[in-house]
C-alpha positions in Angstrom: 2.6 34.9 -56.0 3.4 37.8 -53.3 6.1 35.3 -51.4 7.7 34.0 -54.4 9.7 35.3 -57.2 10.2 39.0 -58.8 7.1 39.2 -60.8 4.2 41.5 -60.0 1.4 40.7 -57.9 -1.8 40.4 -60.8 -6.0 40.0 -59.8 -7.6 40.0 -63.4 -6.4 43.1 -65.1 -5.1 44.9 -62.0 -1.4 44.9 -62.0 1.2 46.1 -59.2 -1.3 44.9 -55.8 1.1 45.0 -52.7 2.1 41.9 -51.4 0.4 40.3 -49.0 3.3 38.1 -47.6 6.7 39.3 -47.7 9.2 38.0 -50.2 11.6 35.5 -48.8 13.8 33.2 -50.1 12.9 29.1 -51.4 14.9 28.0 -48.2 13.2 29.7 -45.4 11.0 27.9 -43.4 8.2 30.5 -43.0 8.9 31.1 -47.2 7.4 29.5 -50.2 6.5 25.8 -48.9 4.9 27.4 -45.8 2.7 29.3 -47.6 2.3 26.5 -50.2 1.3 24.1 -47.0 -1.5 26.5 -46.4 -2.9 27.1 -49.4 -2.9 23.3 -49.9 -4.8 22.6 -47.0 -7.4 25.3 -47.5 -7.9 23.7 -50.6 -8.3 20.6 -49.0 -10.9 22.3 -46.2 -12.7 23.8 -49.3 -13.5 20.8 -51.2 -14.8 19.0 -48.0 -17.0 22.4 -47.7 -18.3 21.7 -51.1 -18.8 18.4 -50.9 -21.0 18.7 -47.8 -22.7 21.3 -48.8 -23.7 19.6 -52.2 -25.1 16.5 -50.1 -26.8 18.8 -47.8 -28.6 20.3 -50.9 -29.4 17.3 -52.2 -31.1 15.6 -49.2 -33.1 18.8 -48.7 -34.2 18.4 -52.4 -35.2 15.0 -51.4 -36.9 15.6 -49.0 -39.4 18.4 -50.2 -39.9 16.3 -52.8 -41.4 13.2 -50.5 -43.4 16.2 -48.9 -45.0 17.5 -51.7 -44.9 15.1 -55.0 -45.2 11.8 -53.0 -46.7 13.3 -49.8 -45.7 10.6 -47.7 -44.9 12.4 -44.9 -41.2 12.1 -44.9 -40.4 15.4 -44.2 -42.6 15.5 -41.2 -41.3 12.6 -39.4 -37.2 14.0 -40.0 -37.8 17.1 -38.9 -37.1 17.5 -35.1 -39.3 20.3 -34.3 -42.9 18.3 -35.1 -45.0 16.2 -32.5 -44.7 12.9 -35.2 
């Protein structure tokens, strides 16, 4: 919102932030699709975040539960720092 248009920068219910990009115009090359490009691919890193992050949780989750509702050991053997 800072590098595009006339209207005032908004967060929630504070109005009038200073921009954090200048304003330029639609045809610059460092304007509104530069700054679009980024935001797109930071959305792109973010959901790659997430989505390793949620597999990450859920093969911990596994895993304690193979140590302690099956106790089978599982754990044990994965885990790099134990004798096996």
């Amino acid at each position: 919102m800072s590098a595009f248009g006339e209207a005032p920068t908004y967060f929630f219910w504070i109005e009038g932030l200073p921009n954090l990009v200048p304003k330029v115009p639609l045809n610059d090359p460092m304007g509104f699709s530069f700054y679009s490009r980024i935001h797109h691919i930071c959305i792109d890193v973010g959901m790659y975040l997430l989505g390793l992050h949620i597999i990450a949780a859920l093969w911990i989750i596994a895993a304690l539960w193979h140590e302690f509702v099956k106790k089978d050991s599982v754990l044990r053997r994965m885990w790099p720092l134990t004798g096996r």
